[in-house]
DSSP file (Angstrom, degrees, kcal/mol; ACC not computed):
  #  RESIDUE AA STRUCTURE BP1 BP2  ACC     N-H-->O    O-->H-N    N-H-->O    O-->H-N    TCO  KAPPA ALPHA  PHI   PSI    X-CA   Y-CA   Z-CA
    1    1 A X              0   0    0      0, 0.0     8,-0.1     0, 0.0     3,-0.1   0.000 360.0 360.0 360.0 146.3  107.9  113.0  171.1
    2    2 A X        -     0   0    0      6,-0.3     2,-0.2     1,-0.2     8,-0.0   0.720 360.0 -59.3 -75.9-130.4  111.1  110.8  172.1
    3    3 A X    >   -     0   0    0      1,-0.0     3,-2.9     0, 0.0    -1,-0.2  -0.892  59.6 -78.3-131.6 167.0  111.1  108.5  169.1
    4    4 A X  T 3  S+     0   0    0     -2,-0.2    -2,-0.0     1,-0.2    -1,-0.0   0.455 119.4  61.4 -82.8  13.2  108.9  106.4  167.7
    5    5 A X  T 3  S+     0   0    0      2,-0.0    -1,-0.2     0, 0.0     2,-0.2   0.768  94.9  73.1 -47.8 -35.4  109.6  103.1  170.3
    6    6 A X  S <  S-     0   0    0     -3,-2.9     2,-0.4     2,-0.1     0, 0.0  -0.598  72.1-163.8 -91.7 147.6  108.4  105.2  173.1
    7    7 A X        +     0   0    0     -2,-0.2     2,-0.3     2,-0.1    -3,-0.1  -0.829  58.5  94.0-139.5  75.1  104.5  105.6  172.7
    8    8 A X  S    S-     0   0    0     -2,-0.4     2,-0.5     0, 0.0    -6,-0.3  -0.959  79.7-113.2-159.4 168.8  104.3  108.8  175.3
    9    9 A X        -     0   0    0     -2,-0.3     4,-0.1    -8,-0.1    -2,-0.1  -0.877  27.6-125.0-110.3 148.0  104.3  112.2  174.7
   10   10 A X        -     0   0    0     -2,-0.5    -8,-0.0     2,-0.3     0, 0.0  -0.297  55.0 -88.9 -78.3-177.3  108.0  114.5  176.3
   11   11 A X  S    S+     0   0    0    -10,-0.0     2,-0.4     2,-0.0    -1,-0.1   0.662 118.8  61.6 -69.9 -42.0  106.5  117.4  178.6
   12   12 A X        +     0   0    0      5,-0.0     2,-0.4     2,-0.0    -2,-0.3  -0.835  66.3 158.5-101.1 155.0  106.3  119.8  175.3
   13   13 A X        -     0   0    0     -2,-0.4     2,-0.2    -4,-0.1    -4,-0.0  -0.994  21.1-166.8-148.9 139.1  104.1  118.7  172.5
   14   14 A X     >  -     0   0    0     -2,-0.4     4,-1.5     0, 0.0    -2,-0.0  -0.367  46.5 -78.9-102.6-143.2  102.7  120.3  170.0
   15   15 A X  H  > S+     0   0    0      2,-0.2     4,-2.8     1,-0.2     5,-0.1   0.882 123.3  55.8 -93.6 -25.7  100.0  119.0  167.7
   16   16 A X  H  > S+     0   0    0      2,-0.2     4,-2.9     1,-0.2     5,-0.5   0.977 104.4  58.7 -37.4 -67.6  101.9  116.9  165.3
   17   17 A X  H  > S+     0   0    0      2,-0.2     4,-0.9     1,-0.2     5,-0.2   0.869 110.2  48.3 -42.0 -44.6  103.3  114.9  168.4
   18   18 A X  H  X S+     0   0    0     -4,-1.5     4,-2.8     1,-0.2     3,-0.4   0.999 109.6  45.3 -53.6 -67.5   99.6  114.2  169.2
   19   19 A X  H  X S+     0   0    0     -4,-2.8     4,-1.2     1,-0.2    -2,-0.2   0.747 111.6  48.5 -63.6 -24.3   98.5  113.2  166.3
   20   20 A X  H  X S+     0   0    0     -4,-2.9     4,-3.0     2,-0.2     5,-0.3   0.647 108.0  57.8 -71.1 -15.0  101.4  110.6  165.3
   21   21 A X  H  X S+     0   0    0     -4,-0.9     4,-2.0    -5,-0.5     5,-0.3   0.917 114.4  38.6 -88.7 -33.9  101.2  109.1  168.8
   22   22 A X  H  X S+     0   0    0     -4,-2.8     4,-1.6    -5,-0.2    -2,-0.2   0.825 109.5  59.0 -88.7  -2.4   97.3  108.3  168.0
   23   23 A X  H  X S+     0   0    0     -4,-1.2     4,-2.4    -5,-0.2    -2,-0.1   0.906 111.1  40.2 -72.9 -38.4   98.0  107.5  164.6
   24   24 A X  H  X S+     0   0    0     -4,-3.0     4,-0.5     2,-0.1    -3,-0.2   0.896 118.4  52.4 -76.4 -18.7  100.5  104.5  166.0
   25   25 A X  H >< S+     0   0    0     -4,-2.0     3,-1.3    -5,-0.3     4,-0.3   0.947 107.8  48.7 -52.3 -54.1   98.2  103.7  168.5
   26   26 A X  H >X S+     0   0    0     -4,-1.6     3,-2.0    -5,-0.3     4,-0.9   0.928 118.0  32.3 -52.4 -57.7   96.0  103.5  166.5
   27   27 A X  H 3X S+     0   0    0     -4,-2.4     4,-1.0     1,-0.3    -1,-0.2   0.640 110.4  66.0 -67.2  -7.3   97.6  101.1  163.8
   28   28 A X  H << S+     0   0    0     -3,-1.3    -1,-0.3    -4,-0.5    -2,-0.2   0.445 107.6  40.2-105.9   0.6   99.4   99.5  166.5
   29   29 A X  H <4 S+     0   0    0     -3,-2.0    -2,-0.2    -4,-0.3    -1,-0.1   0.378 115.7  55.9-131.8  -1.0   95.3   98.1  167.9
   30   30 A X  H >< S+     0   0    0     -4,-0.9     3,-7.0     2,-0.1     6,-0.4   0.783 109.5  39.8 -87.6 -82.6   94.3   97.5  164.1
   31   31 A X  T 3< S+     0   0    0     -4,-1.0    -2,-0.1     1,-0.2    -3,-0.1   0.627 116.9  48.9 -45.0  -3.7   97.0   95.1  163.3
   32   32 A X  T 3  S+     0   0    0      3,-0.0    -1,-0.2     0, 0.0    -2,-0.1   0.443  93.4 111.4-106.3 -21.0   96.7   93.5  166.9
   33   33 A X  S X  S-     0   0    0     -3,-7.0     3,-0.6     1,-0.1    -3,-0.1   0.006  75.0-126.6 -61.3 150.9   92.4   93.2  166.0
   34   34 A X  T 3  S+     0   0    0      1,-0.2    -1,-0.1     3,-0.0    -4,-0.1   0.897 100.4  59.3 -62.3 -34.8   91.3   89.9  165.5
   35   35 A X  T 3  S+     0   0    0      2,-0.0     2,-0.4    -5,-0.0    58,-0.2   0.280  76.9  98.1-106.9  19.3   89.8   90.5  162.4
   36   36 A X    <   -     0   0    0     -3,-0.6     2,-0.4    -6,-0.4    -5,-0.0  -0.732  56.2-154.8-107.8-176.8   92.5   91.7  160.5
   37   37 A X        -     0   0    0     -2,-0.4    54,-0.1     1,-0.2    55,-0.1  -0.981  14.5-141.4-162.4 117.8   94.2   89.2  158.2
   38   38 A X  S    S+     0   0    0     -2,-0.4    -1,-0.2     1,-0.1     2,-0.1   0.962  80.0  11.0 -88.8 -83.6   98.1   90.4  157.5
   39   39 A X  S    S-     0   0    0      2,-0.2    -1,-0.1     0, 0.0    16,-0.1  -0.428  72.3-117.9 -63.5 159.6   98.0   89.3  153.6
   40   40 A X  S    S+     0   0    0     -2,-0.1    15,-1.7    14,-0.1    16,-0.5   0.290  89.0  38.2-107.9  25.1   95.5   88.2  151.0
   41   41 A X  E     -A   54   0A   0     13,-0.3     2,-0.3    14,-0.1    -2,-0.2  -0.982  67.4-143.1-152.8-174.8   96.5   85.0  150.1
   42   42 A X  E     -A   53   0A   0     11,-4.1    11,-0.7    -2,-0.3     2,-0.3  -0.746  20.2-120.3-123.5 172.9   97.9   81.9  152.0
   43   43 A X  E     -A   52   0A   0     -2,-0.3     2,-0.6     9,-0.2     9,-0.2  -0.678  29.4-173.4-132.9  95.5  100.7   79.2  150.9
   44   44 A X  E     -A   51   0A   0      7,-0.6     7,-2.7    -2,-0.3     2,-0.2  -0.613  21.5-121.7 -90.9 109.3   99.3   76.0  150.9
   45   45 A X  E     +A   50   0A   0     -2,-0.6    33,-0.5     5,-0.3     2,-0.5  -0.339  27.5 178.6 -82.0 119.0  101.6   73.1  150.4
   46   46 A X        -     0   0    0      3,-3.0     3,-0.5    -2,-0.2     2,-0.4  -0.694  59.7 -41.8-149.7 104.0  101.1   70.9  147.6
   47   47 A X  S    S-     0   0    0     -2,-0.5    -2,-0.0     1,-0.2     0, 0.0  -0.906 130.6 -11.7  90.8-124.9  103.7   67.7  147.0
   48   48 A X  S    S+     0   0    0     -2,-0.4    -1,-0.2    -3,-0.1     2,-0.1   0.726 131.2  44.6 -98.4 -21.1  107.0   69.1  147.6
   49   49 A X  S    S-     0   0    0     -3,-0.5    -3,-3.0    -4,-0.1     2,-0.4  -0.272  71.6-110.1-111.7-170.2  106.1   72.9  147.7
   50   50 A X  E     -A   45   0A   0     -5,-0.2     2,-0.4    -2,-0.1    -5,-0.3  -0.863  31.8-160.4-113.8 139.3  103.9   75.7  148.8
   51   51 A X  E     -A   44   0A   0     -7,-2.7    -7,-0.6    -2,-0.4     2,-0.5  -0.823  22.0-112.4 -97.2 165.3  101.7   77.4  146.2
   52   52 A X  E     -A   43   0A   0     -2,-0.4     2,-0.3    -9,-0.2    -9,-0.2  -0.787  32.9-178.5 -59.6  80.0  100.2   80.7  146.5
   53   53 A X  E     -A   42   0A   0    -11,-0.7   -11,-4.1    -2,-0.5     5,-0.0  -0.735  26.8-127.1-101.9 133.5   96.6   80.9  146.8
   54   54 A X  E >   -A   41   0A   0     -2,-0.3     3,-0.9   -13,-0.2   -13,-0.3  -0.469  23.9-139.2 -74.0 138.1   94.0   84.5  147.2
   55   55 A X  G >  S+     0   0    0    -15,-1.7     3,-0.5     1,-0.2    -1,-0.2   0.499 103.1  73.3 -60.4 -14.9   92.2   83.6  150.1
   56   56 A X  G 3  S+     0   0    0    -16,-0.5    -1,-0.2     1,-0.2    -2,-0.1   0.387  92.8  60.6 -83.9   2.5   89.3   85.2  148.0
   57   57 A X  G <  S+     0   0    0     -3,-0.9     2,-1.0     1,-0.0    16,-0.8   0.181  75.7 100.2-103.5   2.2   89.7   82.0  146.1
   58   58 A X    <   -     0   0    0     -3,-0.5    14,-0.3    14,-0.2    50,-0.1  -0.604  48.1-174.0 -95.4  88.6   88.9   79.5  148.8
   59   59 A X        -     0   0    0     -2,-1.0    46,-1.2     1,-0.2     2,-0.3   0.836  69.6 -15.0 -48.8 -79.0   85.1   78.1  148.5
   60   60 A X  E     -BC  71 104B   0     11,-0.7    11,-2.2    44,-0.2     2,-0.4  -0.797  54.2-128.6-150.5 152.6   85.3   76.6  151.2
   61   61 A X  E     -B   70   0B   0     42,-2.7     2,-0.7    -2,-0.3    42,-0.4  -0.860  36.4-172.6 -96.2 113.3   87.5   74.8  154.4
   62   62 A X  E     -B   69   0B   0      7,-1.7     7,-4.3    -2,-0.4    40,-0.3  -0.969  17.8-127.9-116.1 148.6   86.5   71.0  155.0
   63   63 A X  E     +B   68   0B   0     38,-4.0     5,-0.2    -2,-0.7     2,-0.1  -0.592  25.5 170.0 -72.1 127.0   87.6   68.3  157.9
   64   64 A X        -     0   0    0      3,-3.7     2,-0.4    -2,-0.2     4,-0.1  -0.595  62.7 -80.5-141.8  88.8   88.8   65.3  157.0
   65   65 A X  S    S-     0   0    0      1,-0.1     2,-0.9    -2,-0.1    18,-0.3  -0.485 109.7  -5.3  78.0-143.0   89.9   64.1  160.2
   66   66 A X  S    S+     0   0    0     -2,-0.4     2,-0.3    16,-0.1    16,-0.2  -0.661 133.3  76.9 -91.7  84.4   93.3   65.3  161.7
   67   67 A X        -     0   0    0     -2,-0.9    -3,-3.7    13,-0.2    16,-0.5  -0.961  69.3-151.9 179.5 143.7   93.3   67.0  158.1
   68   68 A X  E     -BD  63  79B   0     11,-2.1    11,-3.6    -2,-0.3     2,-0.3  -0.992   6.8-151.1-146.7 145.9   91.7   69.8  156.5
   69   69 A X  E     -B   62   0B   0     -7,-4.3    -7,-1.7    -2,-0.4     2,-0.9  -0.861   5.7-160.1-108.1 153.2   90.9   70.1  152.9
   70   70 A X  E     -B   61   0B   0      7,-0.3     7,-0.7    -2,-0.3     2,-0.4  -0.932  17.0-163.2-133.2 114.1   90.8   73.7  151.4
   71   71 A X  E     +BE  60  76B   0    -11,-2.2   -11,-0.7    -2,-0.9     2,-0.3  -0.875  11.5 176.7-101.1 138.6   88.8   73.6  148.1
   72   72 A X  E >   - E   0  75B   0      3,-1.1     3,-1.5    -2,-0.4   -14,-0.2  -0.767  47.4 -84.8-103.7 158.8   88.7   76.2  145.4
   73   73 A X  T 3  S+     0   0    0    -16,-0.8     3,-0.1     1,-0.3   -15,-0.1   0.883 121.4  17.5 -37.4 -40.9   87.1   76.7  141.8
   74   74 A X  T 3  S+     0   0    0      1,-0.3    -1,-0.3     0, 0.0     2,-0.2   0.051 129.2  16.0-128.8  30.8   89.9   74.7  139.8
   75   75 A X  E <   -E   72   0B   0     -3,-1.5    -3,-1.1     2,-0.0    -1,-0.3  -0.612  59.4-128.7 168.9 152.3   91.6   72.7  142.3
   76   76 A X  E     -E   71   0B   0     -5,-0.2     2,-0.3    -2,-0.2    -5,-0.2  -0.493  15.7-155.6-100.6 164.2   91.8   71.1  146.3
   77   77 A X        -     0   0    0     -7,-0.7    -7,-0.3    -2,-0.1     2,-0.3  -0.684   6.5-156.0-120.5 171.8   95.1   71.4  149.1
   78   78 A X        +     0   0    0    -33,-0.5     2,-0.3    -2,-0.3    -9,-0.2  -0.793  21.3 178.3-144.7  95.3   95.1   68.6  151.7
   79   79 A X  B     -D   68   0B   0    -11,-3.6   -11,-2.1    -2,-0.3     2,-0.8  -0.920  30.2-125.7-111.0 155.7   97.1   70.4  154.6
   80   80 A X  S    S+     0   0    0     -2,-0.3     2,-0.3   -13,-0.2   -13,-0.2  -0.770  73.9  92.2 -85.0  90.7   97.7   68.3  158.0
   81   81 A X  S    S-     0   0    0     -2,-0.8    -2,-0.1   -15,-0.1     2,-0.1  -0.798  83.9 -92.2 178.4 135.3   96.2   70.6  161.0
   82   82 A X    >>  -     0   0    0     -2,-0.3     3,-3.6   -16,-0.2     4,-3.5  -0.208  34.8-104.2 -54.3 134.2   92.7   70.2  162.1
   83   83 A X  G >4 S+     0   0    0    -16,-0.5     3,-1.1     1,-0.3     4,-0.5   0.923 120.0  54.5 -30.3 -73.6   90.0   72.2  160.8
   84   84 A X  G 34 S+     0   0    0      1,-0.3    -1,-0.3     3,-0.2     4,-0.1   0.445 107.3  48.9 -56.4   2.2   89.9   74.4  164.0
   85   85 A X  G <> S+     0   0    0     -3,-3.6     4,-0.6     2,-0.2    -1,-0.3   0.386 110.8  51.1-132.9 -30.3   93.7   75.5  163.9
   86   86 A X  H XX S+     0   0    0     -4,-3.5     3,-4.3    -3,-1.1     4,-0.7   0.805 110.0  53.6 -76.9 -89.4   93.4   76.5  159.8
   87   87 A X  H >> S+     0   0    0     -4,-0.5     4,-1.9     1,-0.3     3,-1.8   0.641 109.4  42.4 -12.4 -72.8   90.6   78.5  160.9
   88   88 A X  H 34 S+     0   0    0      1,-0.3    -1,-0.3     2,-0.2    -2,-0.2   0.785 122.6  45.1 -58.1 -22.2   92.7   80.4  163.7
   89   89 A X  H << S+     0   0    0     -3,-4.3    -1,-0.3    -4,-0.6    -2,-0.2   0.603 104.8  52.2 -68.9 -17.0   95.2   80.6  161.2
   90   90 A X  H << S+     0   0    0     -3,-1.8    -2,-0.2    -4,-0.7    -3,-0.1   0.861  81.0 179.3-141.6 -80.0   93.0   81.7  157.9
   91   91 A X     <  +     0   0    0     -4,-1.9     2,-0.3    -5,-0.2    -3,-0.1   0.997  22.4 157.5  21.6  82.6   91.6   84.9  160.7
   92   92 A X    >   -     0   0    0     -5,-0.1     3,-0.7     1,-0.1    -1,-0.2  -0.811  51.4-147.4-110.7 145.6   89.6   86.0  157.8
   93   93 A X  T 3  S+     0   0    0     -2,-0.3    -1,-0.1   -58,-0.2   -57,-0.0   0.913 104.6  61.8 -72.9 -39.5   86.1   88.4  158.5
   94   94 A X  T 3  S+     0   0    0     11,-0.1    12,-2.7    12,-0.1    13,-0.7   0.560  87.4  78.3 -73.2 -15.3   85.0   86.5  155.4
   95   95 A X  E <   +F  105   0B   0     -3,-0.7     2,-0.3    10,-0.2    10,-0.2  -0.601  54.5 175.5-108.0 144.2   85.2   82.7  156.7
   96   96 A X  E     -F  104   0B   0      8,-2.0     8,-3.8    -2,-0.3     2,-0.3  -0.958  26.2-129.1-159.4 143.9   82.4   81.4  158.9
   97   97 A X  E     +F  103   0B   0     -2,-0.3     6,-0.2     6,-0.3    37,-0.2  -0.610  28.2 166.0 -91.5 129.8   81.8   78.0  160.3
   98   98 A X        +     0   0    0      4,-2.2    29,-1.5    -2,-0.3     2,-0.3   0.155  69.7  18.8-143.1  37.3   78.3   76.4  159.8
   99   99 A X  S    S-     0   0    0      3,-0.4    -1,-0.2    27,-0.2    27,-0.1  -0.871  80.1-102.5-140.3-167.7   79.2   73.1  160.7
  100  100 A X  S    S+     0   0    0     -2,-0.3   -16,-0.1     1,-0.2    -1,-0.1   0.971 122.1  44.1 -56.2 -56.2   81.8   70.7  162.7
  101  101 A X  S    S+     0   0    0      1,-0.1   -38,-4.0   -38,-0.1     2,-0.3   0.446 113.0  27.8 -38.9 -57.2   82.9   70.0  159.4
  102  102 A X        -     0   0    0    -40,-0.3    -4,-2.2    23,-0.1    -3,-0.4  -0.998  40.5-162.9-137.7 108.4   83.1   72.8  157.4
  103  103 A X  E     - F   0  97B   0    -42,-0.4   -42,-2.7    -2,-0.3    -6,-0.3  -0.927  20.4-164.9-113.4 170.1   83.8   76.7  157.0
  104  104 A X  E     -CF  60  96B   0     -8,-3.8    -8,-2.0    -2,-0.3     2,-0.8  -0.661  23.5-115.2-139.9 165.0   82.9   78.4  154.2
  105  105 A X  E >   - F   0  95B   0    -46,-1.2     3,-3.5    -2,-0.2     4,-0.5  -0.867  24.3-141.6-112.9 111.5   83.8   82.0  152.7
  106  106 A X  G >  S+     0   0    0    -12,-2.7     3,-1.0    -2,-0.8    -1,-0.2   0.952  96.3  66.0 -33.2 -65.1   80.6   84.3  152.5
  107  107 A X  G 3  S+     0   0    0    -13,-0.7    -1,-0.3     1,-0.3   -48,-0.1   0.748 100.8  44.1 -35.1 -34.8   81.7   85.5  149.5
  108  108 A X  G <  S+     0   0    0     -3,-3.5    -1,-0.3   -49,-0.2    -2,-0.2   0.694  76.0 108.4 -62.0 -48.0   81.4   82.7  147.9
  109  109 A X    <   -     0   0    0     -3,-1.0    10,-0.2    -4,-0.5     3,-0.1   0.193  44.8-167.8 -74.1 150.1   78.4   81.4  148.7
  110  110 A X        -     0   0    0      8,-0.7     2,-0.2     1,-0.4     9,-0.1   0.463  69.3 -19.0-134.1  -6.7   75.6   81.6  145.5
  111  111 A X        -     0   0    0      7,-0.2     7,-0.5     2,-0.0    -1,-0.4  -0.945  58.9-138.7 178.8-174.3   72.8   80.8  147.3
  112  112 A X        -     0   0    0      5,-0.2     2,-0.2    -2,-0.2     5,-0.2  -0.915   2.4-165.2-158.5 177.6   71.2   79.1  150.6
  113  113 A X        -     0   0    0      3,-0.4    -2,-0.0    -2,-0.3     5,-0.0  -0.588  55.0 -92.5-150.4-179.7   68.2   76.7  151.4
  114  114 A X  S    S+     0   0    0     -2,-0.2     3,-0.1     1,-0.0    17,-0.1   0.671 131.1  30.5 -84.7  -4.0   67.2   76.5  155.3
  115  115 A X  S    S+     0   0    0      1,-0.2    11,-2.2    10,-0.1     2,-0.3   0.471 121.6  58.2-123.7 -12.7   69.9   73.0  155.5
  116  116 A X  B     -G  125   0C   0      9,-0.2     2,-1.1     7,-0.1    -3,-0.4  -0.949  54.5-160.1-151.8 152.0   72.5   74.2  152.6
  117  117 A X        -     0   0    0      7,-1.3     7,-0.4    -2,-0.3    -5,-0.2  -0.748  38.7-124.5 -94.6  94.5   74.8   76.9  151.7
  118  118 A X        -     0   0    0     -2,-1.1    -8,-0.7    -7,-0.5     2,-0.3   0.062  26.8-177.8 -22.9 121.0   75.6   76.8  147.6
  119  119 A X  B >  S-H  122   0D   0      3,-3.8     3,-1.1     1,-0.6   -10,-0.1  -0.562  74.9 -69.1-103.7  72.1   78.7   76.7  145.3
  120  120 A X  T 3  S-     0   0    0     -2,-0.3    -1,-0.6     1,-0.3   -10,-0.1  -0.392 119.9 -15.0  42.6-137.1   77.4   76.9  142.3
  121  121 A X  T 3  S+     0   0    0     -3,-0.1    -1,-0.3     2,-0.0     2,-0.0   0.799 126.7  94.7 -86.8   5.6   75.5   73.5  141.8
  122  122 A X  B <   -H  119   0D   0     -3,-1.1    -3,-3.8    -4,-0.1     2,-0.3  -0.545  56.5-171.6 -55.5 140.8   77.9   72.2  145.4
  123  123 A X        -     0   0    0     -5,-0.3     2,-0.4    -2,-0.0    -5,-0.2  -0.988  17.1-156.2-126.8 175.2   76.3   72.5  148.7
  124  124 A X        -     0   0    0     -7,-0.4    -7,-1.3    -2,-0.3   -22,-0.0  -0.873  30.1-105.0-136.6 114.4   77.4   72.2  152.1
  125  125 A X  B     -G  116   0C   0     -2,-0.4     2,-0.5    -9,-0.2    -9,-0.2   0.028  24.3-144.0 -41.0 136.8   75.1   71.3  155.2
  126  126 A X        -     0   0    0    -11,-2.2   -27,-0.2   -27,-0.1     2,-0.1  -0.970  24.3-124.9-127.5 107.1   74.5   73.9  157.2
  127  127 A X    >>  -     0   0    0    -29,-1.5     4,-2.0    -2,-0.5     3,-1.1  -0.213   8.4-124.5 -99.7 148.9   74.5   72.6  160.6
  128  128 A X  H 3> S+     0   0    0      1,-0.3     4,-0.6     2,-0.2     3,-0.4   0.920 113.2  53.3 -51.8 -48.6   71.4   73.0  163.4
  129  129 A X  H 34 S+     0   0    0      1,-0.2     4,-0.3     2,-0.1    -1,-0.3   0.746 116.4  38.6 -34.5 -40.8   74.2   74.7  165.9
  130  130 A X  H <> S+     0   0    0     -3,-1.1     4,-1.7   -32,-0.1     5,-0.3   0.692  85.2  88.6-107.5 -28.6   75.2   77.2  163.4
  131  131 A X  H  X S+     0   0    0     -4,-2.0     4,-2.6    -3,-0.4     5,-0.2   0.771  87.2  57.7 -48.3 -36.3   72.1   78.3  161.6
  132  132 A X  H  X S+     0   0    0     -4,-0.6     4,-4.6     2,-0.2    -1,-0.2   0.999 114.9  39.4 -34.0 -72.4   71.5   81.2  164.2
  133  133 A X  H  > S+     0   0    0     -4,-0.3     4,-1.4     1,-0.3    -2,-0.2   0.930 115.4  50.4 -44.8 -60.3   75.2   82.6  163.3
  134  134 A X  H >X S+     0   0    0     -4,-1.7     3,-1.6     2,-0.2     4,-1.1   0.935 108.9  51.5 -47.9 -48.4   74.7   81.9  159.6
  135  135 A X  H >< S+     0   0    0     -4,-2.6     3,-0.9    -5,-0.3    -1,-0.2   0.975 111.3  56.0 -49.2 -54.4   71.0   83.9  159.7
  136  136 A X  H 3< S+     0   0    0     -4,-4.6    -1,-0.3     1,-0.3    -2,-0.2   0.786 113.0  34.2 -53.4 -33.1   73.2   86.7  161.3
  137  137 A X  H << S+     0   0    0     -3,-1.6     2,-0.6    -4,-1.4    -1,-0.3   0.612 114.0  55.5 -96.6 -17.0   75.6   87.1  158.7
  138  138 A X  S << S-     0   0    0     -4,-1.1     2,-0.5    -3,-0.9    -1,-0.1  -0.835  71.8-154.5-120.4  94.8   73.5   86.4  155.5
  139  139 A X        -     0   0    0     -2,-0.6     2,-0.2    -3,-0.1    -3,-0.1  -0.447   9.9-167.4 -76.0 124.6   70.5   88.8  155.3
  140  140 A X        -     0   0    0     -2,-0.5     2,-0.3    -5,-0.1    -2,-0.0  -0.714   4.6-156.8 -97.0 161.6   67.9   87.1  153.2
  141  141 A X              0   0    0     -2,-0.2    -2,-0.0     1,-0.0     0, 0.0  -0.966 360.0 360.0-147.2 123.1   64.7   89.5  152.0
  142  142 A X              0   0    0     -2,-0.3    -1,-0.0     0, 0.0    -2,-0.0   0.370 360.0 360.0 -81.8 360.0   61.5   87.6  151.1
């Protein structure tokens, strides 16, 4: 192997050469995936500064407007970008839209109804568009 810019193998290889050229291929189609997510938390600006916050902390996403509010257990962000543009930003496996309104993190979630998803005693509408997707992602057993 040339070095590791070049993603080819020279005319001799042994088996080493192989296997590092599918191991960056490999890592090079992970990090590129849609569904991986860089870090585990986000920095969410509140007043003058940005905090840190675990994305594993985030109940839930809401629209308020050109405005999206990002609620947690102890405490709310108000960041300015539409609901649909945090989302593409957030590109978390964990977050899933079940309304216009709102996306939510499956983890989170403490229970479901057929019209609402739980927070503890919070819920959040669960919207006729989305209920397919939600069914698909939340296996219920009767």
């Amino acid at each position: 192997m040339k070095n590791d810019s070049n993603l080819f193998l020279t005319k001799s290889f042994d088996e080493r050469d192989v296997l590092d050229l599918a191991l960056n291929n490999h890592s090079k189609l992970f990090l590129n995936s849609d569904n991986y997510t860089s870090t585990p938390f986000l920095f969410l600006k509140n007043g003058n500064k940005f905090e840190k916050v675990k994305i594993e902390k985030v109940n839930y996403l809401k629209a308020e407007g050109s405005y999206t509010k990002f609620v947690t257990e102890t405490k709310e962000y108000m960041v300015s970008n539409n609901l649909t543009n945090v989302t593409a930003q957030i590109n978390h496996h964990f977050f899933l839209r079940i309304h216009r309104s709102y996306v939510v993190n499956l983890e989170k979630v403490t229970g479901l109804d057929n019209d609402y998803l739980f927070f503890g005693e919070e819920h959040i509408p669960i919207s006729r568009n989305y209920k397919e997707e939600v069914n698909k992602h939340l296996r219920k057993i009767s």
